[in-house]
N, CA, C and O atoms as a GROMACS GRO file, in nm:
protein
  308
    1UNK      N    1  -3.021   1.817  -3.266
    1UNK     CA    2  -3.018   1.672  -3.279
    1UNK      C    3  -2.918   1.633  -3.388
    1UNK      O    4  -2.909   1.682  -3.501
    2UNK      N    5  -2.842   1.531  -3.331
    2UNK     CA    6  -2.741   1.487  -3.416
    2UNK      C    7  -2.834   1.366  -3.552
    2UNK      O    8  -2.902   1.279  -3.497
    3UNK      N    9  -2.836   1.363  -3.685
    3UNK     CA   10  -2.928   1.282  -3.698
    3UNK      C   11  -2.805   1.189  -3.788
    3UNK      O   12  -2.819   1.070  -3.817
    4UNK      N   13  -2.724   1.246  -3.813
    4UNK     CA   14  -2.582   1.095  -3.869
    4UNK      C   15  -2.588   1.038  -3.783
    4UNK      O   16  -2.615   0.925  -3.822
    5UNK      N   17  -2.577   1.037  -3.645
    5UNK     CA   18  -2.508   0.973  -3.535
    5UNK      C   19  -2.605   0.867  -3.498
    5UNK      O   20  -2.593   0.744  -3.489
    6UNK      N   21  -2.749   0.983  -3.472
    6UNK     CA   22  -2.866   0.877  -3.508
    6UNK      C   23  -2.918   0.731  -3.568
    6UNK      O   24  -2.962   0.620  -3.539
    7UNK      N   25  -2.877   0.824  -3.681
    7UNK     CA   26  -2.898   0.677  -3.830
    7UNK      C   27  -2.810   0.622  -3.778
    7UNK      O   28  -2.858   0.550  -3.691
    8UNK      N   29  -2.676   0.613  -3.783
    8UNK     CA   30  -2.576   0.509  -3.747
    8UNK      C   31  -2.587   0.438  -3.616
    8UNK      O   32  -2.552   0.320  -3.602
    9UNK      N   33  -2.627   0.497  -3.540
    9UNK     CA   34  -2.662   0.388  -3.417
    9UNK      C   35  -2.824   0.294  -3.447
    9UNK      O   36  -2.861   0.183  -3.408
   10UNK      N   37  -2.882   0.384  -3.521
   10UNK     CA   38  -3.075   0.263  -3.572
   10UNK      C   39  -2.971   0.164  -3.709
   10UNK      O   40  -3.044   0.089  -3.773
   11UNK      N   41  -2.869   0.162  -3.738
   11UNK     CA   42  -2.811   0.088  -3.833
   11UNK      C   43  -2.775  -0.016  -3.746
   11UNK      O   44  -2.829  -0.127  -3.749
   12UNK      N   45  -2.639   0.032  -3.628
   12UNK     CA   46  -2.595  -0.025  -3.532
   12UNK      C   47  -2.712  -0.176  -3.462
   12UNK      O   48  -2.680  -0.295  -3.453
   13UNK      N   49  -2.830  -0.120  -3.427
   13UNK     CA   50  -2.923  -0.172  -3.331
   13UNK      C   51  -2.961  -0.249  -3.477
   13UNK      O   52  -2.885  -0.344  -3.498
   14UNK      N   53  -3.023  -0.236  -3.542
   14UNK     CA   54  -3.099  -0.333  -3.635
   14UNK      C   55  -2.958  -0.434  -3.714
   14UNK      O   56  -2.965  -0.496  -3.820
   15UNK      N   57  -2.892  -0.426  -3.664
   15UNK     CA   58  -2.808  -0.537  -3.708
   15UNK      C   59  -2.728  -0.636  -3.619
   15UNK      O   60  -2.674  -0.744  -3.643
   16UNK      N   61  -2.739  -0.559  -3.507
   16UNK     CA   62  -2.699  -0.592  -3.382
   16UNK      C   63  -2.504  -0.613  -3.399
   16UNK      O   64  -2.437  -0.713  -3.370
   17UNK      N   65  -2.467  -0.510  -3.444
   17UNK     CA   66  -2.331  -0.465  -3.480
   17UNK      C   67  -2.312  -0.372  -3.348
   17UNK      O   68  -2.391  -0.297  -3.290
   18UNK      N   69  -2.150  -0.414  -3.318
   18UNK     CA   70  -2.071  -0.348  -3.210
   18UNK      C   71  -1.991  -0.196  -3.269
   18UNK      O   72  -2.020  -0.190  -3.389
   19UNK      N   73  -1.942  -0.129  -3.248
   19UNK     CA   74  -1.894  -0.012  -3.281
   19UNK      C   75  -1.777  -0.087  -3.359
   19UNK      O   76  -1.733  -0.030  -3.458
   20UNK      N   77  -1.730  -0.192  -3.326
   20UNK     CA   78  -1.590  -0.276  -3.348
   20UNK      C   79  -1.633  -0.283  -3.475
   20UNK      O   80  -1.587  -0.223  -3.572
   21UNK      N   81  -1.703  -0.342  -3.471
   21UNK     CA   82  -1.729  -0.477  -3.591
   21UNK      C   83  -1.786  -0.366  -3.707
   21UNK      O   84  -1.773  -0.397  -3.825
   22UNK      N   85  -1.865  -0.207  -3.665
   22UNK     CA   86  -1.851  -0.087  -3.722
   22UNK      C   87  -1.750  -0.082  -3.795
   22UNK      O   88  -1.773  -0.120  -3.910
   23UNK      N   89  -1.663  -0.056  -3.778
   23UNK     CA   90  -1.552   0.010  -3.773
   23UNK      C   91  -1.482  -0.091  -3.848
   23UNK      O   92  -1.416  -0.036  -3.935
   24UNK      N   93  -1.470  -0.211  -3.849
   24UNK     CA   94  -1.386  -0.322  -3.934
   24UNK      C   95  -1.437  -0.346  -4.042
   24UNK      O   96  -1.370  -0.372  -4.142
   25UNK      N   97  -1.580  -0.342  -4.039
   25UNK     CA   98  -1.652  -0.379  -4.176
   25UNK      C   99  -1.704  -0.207  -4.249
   25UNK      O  100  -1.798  -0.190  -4.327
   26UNK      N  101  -1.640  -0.134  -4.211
   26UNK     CA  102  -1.652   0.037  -4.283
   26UNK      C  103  -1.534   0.074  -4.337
   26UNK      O  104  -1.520   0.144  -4.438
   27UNK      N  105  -1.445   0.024  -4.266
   27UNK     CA  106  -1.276   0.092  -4.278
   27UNK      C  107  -1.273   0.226  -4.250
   27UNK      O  108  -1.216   0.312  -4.316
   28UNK      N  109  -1.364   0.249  -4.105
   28UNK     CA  110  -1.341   0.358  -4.057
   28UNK      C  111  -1.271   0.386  -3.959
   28UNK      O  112  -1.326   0.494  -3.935
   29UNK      N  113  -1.194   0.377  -3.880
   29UNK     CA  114  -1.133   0.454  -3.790
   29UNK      C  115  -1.194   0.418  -3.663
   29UNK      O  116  -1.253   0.520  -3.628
   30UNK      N  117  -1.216   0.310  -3.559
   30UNK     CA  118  -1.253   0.285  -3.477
   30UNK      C  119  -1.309   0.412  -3.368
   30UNK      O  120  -1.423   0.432  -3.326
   31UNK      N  121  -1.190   0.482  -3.344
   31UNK     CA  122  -1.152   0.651  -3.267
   31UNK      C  123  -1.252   0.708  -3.307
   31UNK      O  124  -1.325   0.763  -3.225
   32UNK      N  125  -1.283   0.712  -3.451
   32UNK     CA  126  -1.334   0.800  -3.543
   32UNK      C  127  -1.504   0.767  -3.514
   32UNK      O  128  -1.591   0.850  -3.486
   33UNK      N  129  -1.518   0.633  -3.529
   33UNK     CA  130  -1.671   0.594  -3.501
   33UNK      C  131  -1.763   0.608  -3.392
   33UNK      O  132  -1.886   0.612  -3.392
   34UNK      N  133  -1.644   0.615  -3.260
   34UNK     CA  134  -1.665   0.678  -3.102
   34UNK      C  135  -1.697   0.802  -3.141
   34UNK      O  136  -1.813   0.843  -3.129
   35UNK      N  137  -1.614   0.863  -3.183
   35UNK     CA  138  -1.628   1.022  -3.182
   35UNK      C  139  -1.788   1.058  -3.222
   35UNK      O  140  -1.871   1.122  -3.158
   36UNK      N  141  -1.796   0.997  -3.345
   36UNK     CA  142  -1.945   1.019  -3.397
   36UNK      C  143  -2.045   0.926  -3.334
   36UNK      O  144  -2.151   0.909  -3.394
   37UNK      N  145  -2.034   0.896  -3.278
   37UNK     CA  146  -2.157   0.810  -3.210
   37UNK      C  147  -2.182   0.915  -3.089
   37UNK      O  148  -2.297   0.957  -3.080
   38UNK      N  149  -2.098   0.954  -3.007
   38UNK     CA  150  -2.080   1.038  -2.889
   38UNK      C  151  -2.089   1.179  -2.936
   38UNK      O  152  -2.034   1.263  -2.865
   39UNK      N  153  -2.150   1.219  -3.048
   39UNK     CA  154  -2.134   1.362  -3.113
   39UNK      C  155  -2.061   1.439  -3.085
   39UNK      O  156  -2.094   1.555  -3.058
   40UNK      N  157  -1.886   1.376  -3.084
   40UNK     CA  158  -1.794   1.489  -3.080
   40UNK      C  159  -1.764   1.538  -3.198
   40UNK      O  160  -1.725   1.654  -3.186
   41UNK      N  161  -1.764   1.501  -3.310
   41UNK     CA  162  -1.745   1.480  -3.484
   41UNK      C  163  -1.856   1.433  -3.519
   41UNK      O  164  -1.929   1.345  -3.472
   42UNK      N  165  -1.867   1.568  -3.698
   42UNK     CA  166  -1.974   1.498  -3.757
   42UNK      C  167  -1.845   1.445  -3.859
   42UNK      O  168  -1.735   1.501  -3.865
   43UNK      N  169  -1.884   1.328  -3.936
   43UNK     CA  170  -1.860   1.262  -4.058
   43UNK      C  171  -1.784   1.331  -4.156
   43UNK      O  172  -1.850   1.423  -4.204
   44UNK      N  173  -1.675   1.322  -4.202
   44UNK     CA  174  -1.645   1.347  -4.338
   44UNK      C  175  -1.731   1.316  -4.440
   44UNK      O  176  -1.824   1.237  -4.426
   45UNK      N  177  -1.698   1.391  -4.574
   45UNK     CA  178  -1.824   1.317  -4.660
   45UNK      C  179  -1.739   1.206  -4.722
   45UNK      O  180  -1.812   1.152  -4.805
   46UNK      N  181  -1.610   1.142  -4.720
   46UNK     CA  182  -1.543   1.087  -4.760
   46UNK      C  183  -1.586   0.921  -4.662
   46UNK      O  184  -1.618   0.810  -4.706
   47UNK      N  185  -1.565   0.975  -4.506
   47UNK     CA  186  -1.650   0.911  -4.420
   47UNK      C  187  -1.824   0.886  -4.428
   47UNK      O  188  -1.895   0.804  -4.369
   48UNK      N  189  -1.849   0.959  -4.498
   48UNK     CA  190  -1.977   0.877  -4.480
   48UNK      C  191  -1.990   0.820  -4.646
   48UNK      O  192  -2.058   0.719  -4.662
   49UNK      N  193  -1.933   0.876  -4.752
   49UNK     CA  194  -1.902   0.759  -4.856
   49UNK      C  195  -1.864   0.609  -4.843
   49UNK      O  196  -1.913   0.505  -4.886
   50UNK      N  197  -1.754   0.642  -4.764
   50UNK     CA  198  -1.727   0.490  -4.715
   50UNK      C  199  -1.806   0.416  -4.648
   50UNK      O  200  -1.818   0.297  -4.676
   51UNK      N  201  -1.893   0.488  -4.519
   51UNK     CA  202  -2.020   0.411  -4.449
   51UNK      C  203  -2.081   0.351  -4.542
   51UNK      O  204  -2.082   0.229  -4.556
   52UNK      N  205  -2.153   0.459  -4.639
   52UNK     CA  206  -2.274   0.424  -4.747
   52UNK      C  207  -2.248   0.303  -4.842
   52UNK      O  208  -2.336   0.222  -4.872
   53UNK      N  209  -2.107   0.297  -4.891
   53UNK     CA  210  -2.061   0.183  -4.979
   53UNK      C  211  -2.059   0.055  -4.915
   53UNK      O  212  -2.085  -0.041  -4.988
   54UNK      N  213  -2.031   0.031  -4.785
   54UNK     CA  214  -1.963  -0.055  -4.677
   54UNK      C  215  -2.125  -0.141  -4.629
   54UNK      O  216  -2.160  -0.259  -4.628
   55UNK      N  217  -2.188  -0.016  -4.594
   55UNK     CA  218  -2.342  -0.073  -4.537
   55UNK      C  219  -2.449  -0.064  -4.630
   55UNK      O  220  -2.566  -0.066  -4.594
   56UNK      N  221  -2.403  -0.051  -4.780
   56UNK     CA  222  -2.517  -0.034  -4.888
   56UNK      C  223  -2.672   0.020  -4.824
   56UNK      O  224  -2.785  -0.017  -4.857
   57UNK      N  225  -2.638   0.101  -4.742
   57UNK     CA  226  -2.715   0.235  -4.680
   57UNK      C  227  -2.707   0.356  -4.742
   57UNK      O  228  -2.596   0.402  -4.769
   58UNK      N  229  -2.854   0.441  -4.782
   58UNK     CA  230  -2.818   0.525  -4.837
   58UNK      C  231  -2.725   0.672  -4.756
   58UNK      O  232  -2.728   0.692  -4.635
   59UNK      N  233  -2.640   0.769  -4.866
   59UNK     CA  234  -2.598   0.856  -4.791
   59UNK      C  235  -2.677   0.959  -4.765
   59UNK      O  236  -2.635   1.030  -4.673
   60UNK      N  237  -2.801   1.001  -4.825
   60UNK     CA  238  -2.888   1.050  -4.776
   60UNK      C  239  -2.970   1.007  -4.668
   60UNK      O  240  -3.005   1.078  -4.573
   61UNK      N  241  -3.008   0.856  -4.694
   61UNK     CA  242  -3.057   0.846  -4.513
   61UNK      C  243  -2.996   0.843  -4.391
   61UNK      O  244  -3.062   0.825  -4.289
   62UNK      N  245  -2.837   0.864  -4.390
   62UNK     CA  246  -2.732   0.897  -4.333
   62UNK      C  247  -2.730   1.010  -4.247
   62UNK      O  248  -2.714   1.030  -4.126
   63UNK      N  249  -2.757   1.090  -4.365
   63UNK     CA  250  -2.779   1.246  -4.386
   63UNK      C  251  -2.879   1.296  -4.227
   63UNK      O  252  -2.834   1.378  -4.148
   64UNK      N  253  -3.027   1.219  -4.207
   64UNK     CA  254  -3.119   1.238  -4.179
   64UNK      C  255  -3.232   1.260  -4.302
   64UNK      O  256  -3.349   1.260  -4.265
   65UNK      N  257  -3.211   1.274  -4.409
   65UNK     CA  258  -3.365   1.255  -4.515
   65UNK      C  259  -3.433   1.186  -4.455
   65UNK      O  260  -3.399   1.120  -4.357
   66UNK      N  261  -3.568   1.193  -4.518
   66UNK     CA  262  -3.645   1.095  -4.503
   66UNK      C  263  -3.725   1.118  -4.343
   66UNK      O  264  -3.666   1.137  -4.237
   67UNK      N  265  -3.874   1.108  -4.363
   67UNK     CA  266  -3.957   1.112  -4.279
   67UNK      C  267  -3.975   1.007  -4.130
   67UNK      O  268  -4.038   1.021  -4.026
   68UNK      N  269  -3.908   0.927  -4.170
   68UNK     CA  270  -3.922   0.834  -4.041
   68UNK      C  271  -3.752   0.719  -4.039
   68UNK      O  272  -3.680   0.707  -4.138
   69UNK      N  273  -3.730   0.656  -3.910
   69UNK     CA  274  -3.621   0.594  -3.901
   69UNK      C  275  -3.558   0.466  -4.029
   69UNK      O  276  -3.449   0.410  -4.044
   70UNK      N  277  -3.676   0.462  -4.095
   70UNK     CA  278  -3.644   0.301  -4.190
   70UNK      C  279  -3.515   0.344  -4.257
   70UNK      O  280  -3.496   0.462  -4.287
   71UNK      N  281  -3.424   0.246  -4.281
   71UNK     CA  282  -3.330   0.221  -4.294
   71UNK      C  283  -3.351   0.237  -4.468
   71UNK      O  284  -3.452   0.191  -4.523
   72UNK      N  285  -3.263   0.296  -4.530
   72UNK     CA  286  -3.323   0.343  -4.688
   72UNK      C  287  -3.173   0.254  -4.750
   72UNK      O  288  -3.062   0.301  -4.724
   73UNK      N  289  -3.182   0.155  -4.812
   73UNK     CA  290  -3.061   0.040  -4.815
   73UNK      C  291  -3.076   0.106  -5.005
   73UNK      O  292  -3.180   0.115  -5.070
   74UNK      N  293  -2.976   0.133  -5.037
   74UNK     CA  294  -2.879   0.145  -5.185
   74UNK      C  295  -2.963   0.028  -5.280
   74UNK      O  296  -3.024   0.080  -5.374
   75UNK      N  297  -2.973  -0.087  -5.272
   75UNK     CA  298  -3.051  -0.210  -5.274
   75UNK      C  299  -3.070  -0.281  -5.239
   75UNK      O  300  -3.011  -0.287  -5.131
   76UNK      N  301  -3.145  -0.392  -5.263
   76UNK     CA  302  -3.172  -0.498  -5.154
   76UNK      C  303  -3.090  -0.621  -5.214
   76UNK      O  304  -3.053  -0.648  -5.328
   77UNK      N  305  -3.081  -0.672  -5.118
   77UNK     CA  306  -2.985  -0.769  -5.164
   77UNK      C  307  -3.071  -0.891  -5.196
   77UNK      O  308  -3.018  -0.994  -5.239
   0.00000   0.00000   0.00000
């Protein structure tokens, strides 16, 4: 089980964000965000730094940590 690809799509769905709008508001690599959603590529850790900063998501719940899907946010806003 892929569980980055995971988290990033239960991120995706609870925000109701397009891979696009992914990808514009991460400064990731559009190509790059397909790839990992479709588990052809896992993440750079540089890439998922940038996720984590971008979606004030942690990079450990990124990771897969953590016992169940909740979304583990850096802080709350």
């Amino acid at each position: 089980m892929n569980s980055t690809k995971n988290r990033i799509q239960i991120f995706l769905d609870s925000k109701n964000w397009s891979q696009y709008r992914f990808s514009r508001e991460t400064g990731v690599d559009a190509a790059i965000v397909s790839r990992i959603l479709n588990g052809k590529c896992e993440p750079t850790v540089q890439t998922l730094r940038k996720i984590a900063e971008a979606t004030n998501v942690s990079p450990e719940w990124l990771l897969g940590f953590g016992t169940d899907n909740k979304i583990m946010f850096l802080k709350e806003d």
